[in-house]
N, CA, C and O of each residue as an XYZ file, in Angstrom:
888
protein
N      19.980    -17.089     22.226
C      19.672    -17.433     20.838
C      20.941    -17.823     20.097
O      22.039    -17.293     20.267
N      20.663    -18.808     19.259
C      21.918    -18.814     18.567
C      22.536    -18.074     17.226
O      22.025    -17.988     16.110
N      23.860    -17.546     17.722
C      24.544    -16.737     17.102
C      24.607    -16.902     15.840
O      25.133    -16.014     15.169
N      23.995    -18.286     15.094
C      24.317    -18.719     13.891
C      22.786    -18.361     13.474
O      22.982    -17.524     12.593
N      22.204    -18.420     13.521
C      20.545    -17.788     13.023
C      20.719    -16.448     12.444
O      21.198    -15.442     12.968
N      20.205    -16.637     11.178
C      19.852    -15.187     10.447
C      18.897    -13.838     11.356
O      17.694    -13.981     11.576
N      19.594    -12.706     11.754
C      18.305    -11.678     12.251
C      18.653    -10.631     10.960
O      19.472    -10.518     10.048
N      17.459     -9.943     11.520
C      17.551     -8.489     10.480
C      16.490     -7.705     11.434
O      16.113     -8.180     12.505
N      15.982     -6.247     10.842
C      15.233     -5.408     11.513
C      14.540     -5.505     10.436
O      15.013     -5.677      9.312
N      13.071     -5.373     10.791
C      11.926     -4.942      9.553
C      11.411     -3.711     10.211
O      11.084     -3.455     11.370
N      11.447     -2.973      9.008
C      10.642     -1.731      9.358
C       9.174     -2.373      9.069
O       8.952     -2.992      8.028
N       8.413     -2.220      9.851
C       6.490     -2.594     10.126
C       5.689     -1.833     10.480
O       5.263     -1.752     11.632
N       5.262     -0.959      9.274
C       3.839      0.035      9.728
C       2.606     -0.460      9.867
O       1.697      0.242     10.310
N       2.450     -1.565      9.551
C       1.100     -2.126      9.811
C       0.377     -2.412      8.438
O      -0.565     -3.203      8.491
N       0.743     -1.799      7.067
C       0.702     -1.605      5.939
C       0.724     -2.391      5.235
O       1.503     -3.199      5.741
N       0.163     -3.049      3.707
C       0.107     -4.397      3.238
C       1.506     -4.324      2.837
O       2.196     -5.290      3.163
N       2.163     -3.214      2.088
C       3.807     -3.657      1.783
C       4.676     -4.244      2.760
O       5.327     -5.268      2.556
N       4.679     -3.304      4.276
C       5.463     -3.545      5.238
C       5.147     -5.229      5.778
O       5.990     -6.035      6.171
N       3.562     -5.446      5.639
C       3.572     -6.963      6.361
C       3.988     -7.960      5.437
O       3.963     -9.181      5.593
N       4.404     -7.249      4.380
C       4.613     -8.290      2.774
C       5.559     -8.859      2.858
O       5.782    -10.025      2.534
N       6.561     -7.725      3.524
C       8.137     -7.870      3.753
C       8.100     -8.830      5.098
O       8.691     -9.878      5.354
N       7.295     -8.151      5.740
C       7.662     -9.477      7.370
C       7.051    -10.676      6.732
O       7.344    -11.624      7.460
N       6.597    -10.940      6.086
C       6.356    -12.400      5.844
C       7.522    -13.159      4.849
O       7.962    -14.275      5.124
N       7.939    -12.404      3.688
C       9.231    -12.988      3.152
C      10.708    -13.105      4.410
O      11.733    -13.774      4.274
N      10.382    -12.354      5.380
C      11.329    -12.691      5.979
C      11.140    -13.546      6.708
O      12.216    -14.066      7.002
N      10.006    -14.179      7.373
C       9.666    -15.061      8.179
C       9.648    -16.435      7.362
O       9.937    -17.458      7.982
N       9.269    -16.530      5.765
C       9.171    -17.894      4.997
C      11.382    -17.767      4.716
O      11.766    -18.631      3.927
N      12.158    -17.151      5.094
C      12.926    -16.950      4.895
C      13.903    -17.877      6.135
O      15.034    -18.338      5.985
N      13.108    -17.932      7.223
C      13.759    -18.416      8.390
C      14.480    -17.353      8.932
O      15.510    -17.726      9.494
N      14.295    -16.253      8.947
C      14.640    -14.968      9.211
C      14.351    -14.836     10.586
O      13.179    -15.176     10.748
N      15.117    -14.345     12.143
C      14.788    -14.142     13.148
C      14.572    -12.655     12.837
O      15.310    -11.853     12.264
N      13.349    -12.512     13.377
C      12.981    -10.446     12.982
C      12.740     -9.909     14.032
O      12.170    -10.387     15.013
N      13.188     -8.822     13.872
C      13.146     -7.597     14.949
C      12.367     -6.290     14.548
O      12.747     -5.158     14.252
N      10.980     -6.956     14.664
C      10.412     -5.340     14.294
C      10.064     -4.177     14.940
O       9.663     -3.969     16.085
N      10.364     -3.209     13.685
C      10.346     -1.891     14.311
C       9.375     -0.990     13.685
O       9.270     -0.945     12.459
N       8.414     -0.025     14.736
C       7.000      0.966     14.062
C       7.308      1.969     14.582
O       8.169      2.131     15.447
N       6.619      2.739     14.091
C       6.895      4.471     14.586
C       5.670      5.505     14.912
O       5.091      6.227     14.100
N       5.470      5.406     16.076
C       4.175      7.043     16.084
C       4.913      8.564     16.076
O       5.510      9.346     16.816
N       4.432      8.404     14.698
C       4.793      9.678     14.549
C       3.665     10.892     14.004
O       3.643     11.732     13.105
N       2.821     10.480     15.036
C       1.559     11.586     14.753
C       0.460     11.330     13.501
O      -0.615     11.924     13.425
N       0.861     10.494     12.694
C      -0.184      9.929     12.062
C      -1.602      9.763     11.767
O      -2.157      9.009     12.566
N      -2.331     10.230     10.881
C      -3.929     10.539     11.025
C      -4.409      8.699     11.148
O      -5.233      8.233     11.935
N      -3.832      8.156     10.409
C      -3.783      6.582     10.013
C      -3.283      5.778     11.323
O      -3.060      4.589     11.092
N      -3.102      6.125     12.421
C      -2.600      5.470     13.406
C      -2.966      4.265     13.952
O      -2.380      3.542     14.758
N      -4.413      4.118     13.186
C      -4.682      2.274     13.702
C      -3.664      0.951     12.944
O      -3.640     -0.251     13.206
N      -2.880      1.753     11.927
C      -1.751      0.948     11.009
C      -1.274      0.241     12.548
O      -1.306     -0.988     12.502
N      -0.930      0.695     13.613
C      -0.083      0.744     14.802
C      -0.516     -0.797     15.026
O       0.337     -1.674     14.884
N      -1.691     -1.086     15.337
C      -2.523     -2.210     15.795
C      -2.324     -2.845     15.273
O      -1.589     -3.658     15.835
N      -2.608     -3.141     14.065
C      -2.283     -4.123     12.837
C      -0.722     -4.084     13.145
O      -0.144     -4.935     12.468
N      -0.230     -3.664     13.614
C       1.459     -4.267     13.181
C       1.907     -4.931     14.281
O       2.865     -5.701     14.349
N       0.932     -4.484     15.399
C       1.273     -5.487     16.763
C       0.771     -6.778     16.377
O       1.209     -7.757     16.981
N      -0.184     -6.952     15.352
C      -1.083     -8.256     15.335
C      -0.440     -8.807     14.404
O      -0.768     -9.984     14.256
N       0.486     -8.383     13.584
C       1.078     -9.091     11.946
C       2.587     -9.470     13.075
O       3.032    -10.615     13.143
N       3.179     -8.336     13.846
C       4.327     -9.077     14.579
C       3.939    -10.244     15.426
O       4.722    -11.180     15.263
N       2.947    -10.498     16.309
C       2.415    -12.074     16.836
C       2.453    -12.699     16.225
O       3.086    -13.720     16.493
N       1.756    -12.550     14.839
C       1.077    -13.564     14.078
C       2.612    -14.329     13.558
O       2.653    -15.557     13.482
N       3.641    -13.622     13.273
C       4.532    -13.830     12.562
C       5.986    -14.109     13.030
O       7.110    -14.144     12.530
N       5.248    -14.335     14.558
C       6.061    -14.789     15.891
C       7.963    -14.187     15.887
O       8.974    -14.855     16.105
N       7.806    -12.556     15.511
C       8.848    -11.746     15.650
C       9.480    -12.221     16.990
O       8.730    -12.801     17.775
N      10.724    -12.044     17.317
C      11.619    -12.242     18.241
C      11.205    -10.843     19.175
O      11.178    -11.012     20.394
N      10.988     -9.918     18.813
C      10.581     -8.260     19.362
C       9.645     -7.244     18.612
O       9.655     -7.267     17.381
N       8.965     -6.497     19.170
C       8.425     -5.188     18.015
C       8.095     -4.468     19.203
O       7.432     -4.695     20.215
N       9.008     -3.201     18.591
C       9.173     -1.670     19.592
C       8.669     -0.795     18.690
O       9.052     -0.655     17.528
N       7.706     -0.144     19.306
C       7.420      1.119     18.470
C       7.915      2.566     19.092
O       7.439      2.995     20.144
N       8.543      3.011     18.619
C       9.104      4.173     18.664
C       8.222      5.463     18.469
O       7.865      5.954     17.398
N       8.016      5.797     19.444
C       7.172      7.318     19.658
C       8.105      8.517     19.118
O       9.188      8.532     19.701
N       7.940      9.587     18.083
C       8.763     10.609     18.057
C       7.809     11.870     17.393
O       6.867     11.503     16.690
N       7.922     12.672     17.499
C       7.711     14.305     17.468
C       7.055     14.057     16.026
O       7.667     13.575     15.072
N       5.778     14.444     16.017
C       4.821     15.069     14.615
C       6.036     15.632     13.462
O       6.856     16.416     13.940
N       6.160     15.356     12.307
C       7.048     16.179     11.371
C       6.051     17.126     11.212
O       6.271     18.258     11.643
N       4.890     16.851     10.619
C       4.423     18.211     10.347
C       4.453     18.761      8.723
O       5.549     18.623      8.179
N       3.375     19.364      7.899
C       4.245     19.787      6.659
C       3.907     18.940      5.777
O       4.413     18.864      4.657
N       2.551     17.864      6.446
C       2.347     16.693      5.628
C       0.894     16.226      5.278
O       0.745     16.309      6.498
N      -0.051     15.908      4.910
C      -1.547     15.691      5.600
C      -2.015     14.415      6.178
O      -3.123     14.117      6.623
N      -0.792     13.639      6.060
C      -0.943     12.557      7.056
C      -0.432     13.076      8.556
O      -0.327     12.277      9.486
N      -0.149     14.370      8.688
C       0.540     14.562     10.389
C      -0.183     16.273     10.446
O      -0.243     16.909     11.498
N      -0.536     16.648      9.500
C      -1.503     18.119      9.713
C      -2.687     17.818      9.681
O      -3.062     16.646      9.632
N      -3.539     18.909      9.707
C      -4.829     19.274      9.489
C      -5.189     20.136      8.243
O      -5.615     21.284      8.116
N      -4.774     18.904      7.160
C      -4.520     19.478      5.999
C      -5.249     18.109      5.085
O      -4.916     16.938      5.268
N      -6.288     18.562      4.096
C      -7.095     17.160      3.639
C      -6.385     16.423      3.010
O      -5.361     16.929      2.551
N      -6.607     15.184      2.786
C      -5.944     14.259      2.364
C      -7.067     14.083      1.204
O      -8.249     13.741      1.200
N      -5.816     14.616     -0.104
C      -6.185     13.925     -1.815
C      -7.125     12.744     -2.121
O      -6.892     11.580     -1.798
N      -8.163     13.159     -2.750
C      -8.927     12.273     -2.961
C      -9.170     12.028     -4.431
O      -9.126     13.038     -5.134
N      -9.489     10.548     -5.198
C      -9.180     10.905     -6.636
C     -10.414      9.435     -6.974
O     -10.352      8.395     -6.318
N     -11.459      9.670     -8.109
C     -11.912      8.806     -8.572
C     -11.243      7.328     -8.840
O     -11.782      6.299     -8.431
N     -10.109      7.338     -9.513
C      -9.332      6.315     -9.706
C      -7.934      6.759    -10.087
O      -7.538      7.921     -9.997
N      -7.092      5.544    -10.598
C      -5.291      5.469    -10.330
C      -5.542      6.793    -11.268
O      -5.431      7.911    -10.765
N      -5.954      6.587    -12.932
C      -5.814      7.790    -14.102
C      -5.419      8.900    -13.265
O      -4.260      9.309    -13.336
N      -6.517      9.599    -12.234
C      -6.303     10.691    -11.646
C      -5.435     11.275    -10.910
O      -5.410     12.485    -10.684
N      -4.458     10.224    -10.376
C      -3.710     10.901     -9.077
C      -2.343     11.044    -10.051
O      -1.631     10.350    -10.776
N      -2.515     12.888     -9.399
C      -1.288     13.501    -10.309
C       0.029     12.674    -10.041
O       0.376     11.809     -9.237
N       0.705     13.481    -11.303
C       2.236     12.864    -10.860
C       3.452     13.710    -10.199
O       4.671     13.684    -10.368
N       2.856     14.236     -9.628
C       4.085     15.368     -8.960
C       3.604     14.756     -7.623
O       2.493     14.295     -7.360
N       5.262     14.913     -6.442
C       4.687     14.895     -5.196
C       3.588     15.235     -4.257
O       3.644     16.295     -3.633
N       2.562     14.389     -4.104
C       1.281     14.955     -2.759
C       2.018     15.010     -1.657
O       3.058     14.551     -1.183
N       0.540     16.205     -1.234
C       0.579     16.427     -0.145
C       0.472     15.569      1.295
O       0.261     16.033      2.415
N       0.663     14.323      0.951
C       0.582     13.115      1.956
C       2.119     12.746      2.016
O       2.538     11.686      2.480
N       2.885     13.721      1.505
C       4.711     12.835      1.668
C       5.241     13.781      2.982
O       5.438     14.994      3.047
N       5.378     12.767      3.945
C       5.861     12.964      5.052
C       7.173     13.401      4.777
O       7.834     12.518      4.231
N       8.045     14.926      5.049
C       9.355     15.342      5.069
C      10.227     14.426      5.935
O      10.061     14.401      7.155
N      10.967     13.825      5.450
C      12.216     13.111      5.290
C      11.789     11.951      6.541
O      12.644     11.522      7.315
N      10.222     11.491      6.606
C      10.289      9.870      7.299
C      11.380      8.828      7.077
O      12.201      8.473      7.922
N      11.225      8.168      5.197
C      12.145      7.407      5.660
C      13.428      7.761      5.931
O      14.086      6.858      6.447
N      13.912      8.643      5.773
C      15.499      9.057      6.406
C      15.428      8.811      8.004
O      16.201      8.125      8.674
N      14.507      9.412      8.363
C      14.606      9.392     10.258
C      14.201      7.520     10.152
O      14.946      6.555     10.322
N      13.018      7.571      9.874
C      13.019      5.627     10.195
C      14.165      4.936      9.946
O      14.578      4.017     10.654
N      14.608      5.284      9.117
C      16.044      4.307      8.646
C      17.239      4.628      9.621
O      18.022      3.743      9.965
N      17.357      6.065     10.097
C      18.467      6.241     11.161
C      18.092      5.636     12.338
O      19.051      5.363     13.059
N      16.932      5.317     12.797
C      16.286      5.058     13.909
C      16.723      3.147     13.347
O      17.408      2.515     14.151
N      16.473      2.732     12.595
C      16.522      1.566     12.102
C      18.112      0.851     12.214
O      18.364     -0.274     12.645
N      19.015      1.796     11.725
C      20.323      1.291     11.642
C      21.273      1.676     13.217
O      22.353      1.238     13.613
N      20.406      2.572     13.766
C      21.324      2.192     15.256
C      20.655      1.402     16.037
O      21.395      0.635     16.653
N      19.547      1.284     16.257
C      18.564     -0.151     16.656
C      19.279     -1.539     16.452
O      19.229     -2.475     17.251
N      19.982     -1.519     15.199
C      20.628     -2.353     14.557
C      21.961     -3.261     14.974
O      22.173     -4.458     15.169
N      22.760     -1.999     15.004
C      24.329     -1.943     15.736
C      23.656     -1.906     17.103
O      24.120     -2.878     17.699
N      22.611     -1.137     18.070
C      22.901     -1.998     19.546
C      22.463     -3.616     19.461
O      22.634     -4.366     20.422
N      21.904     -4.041     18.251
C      21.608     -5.929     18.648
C      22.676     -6.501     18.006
O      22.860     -7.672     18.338
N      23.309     -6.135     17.334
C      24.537     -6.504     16.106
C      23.796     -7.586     15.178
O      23.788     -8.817     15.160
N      23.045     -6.363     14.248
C      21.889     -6.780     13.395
C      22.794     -6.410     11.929
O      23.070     -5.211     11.983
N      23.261     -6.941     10.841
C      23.026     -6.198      9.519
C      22.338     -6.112      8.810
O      22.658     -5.752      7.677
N      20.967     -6.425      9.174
C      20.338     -6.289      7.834
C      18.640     -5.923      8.042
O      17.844     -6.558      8.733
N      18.372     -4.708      7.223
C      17.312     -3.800      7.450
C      16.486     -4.194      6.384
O      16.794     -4.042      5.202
N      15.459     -4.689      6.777
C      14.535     -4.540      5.851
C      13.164     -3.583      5.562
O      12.290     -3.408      6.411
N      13.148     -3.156      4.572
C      11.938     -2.083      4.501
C      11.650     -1.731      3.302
O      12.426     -1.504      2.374
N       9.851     -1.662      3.338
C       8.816     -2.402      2.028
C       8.294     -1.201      1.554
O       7.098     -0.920      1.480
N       9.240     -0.504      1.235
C       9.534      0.471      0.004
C       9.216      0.306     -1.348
O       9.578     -0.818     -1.693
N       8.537      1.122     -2.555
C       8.540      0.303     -3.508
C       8.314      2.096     -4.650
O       7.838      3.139     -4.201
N       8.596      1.978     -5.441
C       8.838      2.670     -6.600
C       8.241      2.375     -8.038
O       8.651      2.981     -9.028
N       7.225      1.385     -8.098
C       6.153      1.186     -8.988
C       4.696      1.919     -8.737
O       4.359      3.076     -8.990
N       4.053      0.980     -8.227
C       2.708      1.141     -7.545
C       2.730      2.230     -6.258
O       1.914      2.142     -5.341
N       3.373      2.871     -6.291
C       3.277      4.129     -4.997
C       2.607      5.449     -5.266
O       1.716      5.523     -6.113
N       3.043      6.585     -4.511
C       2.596      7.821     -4.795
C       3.490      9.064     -4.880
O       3.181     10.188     -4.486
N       4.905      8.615     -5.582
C       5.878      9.317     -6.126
C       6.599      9.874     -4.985
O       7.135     10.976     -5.113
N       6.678      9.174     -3.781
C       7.284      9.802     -2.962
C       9.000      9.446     -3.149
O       9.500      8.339     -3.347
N       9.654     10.697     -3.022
C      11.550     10.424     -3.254
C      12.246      9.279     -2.476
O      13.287      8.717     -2.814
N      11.756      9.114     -1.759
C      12.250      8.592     -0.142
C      11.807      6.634     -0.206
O      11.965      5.704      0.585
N      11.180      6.777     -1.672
C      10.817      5.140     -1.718
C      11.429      4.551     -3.437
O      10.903      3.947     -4.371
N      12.590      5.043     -3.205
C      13.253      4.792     -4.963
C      14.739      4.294     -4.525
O      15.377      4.857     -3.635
N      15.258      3.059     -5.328
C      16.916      2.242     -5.453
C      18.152      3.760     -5.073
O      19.328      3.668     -4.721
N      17.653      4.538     -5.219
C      18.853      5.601     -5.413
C      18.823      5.655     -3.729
O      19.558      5.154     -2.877
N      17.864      6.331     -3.672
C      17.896      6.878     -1.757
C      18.090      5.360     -0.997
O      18.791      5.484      0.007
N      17.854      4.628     -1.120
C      18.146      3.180     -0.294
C      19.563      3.347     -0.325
O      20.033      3.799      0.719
N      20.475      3.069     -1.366
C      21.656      3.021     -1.975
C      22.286      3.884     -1.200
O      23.155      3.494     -0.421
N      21.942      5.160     -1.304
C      22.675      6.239     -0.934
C      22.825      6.374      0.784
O      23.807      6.732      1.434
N      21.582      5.983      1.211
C      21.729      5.725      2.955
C      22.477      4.878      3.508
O      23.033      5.088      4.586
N      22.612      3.538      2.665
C      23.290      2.651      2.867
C      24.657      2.456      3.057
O      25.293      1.693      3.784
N      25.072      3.576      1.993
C      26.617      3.367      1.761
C      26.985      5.039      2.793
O      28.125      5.499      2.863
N      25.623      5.772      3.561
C      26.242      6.856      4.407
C      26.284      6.417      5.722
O      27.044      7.023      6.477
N      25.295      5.019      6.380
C      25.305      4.439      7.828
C      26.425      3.290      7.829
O      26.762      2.601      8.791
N      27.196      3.229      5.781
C      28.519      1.873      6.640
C      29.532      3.267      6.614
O      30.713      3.044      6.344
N      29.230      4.334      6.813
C      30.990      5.053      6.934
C      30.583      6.348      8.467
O      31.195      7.369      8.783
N      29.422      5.754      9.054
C      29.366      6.359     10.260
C      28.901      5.989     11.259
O      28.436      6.704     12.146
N      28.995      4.346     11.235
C      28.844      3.650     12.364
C      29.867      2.969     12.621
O      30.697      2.643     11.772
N      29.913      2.698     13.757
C      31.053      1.402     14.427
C      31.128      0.412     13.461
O      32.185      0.252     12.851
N      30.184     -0.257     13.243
C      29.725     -1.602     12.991
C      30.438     -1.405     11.728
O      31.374     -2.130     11.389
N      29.932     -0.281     10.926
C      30.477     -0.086      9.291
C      31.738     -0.238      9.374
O      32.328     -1.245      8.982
N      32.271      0.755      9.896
C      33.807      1.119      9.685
C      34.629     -0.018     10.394
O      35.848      0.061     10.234
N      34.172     -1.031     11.128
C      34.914     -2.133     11.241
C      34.532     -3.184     10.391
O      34.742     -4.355     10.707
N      33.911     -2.819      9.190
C      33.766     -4.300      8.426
C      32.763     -5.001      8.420
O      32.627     -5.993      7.703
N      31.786     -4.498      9.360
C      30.447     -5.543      9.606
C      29.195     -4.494      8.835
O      28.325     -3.805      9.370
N      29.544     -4.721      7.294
C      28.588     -3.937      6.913
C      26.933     -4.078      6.839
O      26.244     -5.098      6.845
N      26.548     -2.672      6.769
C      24.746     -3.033      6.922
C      24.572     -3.173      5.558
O      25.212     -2.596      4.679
N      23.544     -4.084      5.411
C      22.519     -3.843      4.173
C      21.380     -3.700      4.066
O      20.713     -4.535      4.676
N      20.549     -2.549      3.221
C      19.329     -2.606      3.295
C      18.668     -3.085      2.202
O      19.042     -2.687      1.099
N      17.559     -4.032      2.298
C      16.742     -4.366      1.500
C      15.916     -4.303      1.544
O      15.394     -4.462      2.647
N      14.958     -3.973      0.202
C      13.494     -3.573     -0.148
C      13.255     -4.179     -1.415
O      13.489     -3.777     -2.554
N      12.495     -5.730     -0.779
C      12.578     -6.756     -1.930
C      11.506     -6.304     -2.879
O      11.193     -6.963     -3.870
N      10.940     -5.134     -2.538
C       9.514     -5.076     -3.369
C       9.934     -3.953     -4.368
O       9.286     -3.877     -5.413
N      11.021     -3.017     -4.138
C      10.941     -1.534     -4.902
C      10.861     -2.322     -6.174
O      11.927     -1.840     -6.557
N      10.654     -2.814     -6.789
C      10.935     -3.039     -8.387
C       9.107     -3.743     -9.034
O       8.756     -3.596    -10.204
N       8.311     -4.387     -8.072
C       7.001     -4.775     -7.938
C       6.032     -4.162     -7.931
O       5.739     -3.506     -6.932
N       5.345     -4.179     -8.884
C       3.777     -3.783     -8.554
C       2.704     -4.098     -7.597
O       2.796     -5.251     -7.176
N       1.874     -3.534     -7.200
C       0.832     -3.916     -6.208
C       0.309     -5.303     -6.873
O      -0.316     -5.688     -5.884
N       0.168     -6.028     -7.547
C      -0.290     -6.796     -7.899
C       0.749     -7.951     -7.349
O       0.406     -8.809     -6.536
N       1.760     -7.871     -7.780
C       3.055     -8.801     -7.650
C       2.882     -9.016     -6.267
O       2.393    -10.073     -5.867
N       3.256     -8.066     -5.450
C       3.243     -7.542     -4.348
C       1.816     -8.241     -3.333
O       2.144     -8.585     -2.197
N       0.549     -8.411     -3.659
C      -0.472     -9.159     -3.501
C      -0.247    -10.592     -3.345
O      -0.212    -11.211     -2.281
N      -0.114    -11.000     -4.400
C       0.179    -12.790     -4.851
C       1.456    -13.012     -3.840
O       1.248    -13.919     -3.034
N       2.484    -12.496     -3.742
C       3.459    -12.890     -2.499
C       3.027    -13.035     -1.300
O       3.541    -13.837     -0.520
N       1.821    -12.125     -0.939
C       1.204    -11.858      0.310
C       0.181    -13.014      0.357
O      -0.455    -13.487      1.299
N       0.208    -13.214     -0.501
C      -1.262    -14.585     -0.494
C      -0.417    -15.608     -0.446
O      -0.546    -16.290      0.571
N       0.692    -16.074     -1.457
C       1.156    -16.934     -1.070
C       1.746    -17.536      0.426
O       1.747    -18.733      0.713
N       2.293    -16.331      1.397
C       3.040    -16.246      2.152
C       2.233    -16.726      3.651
O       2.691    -17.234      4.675
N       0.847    -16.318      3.273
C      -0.266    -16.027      4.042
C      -0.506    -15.195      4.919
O      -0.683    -15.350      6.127
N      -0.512    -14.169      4.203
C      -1.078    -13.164      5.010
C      -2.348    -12.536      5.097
O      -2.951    -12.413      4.031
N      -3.003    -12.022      6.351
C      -4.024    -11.594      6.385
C      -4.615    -10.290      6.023
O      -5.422     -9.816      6.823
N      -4.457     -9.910      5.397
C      -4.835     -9.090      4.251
C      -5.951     -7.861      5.193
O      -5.702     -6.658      5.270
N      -7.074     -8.497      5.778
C      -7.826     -7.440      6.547
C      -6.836     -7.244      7.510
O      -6.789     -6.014      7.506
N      -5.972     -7.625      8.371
C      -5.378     -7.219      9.328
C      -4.489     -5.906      9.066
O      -3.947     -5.363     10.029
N      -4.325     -5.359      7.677
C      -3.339     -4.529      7.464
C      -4.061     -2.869      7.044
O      -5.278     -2.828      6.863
N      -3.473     -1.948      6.952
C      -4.045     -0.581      6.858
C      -3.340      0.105      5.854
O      -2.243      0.583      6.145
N      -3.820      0.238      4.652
C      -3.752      1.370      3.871
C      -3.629      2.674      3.412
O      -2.914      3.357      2.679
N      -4.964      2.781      4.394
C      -5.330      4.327      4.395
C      -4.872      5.127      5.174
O      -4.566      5.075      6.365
N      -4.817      6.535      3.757
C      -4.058      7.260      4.565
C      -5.413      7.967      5.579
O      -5.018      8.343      6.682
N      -6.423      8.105      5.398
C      -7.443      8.799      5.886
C      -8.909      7.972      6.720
O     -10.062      8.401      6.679
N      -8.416      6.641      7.477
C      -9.401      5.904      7.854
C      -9.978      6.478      8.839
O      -9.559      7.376      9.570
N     -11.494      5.631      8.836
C     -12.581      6.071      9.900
C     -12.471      4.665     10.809
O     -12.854      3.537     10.497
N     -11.869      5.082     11.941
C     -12.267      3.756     12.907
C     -10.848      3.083     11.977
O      -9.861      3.642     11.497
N     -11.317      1.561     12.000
C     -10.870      0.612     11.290
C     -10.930      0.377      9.927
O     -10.200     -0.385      9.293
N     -12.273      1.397      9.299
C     -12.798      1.535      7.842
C     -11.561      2.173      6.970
O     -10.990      3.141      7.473
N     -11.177      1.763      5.882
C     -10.573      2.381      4.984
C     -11.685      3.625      4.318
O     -12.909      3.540      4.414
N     -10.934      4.783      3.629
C     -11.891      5.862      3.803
C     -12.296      5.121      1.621
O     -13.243      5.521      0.944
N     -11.211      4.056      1.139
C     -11.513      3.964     -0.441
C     -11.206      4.520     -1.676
O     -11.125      4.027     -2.801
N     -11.014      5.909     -1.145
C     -10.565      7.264     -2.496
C      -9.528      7.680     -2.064
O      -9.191      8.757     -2.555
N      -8.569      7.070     -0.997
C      -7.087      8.002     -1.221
C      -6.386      7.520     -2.734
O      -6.818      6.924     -3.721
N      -5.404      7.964     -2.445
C      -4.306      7.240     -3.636
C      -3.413      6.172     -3.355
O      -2.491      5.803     -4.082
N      -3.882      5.498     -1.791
C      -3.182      4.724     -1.813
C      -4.182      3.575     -1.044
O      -3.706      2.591     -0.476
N      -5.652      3.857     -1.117
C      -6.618      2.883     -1.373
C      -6.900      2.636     -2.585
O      -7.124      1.451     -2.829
N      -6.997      3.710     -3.841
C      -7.180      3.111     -5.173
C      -5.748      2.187     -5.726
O      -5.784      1.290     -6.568
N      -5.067      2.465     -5.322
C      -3.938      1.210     -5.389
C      -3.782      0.037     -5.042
O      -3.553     -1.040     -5.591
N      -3.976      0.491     -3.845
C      -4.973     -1.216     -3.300
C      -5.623     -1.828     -3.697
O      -5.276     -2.928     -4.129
N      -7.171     -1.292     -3.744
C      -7.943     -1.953     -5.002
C      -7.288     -2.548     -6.425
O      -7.080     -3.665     -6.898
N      -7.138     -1.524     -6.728
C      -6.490     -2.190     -8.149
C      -5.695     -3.332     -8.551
O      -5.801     -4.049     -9.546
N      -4.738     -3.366     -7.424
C      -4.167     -4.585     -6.883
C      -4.613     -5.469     -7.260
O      -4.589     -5.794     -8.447
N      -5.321     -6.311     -6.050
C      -6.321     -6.696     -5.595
C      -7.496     -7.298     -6.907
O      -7.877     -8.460     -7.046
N      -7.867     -6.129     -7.723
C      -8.392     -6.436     -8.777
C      -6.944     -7.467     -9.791
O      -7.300     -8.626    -10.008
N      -6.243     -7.295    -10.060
C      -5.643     -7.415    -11.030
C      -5.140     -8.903    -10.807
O      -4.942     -9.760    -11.669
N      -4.957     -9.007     -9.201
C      -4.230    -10.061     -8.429
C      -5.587    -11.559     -8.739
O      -5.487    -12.785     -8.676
N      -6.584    -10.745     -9.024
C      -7.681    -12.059     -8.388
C      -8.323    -11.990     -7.617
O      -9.361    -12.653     -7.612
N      -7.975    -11.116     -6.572
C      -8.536    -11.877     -5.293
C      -9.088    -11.002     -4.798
O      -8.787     -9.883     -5.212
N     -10.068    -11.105     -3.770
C     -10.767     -9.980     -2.588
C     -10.439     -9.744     -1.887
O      -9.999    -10.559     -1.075
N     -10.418     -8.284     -1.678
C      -9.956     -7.822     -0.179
C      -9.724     -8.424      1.175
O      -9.358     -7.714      2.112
């Protein structure tokens, strides 16, 4: 391949944010290297969808990385997953659906993935509007990982610094929609829920009524 071509790593759960991001990187001329994670997940058909959004989106690679249940979460216990009439309802303190310190491990898993292809640049569809208050998806913690993998890797400490970007943290699900339409993406191909049946979205998590709402606001149908 040639050395002069843009790569980066996308983090790709299968998720409408994560495929939001592989598509700005692909209208980008971006060579991508995506990367998914089983990590015990009740939502694990996301997995499928991200093999089908990396084809579709003719990635250079996509490895999914198998690692150990965290646990402690109700997307990885046997612990129910929050259900809420609409957005009004879903409290504002951390749920019980925030996986203990995912993106930290995805992102370490992400930035040495990185340095063995001599990749700088991570992308991952993080966002701090339209979410569900999780710490681990806000400008500070990006920032702060960023500036701790350029002072403890090779790659960093010789000058070839990483950067991570998360073109969406500042976007609403709506915003976030219309990019995805523009970009063309397939919209059923992607997974939401934290609590699906089969392929069915279960509709009442907090991060299917977000969806919807989206969706509503965006124009368009599911």
């Amino acid at each position: 391949m040639n050395s002069k071509i843009k790569k980066a790593i996308v983090l790709l759960s299968g998720g409408l944010d994560s495929t939001v991001v592989l598509s700005i990187c692909r209208n980008l001329n971006i060579s991508v290297y995506a990367i998914s994670f089983d990590y015990g997940q009740r939502h694990k058909i996301e997995l499928e969808f991200a093999k089908w959004q990396a084809k579709k989106f003719k990635c250079v690679s996509h490895k999914i990385f198998k690692i150990a249940s965290f646990g402690g979460s109700a997307l990885t216990d046997d612990i129910d997953v929050p259900v809420n009439k609409n957005i009004e309802d879903i409290p504002k303190e951390i749920p019980i659906t925030y996986v203990p310190g995912r993106n930290l491990i995805f992102l370490s898993f992400a930035a040495g993935y990185a340095e063995s292809q001599n990749i700088e640049e991570i992308y991952i569809g993080v966002n701090s509007i339209d979410y569900s208050g999780y710490p681990d998806c806000r400008q500070g913690f990006i920032d702060k990982f960023e500036s701790l993998i350029n002072i403890s890797t090779k790659k960093g400490l010789e000058g070839k610094k990483f950067k991570i970007k998360a073109p969406l943290i500042n976007l609403n699900k709506e915003e976030i929609i219309l990019i995805g339409k523009k970009n063309n993406v397939d919209f059923s191909k992607t997974c939401s829920c934290y609590n699906p049946s089969k392929k069915k979205m279960c509709g009442i998590c907090d991060s299917c009524l977000l969806r919807k709402k989206g969706f509503e606001n965006a124009g368009l149908e599911e």
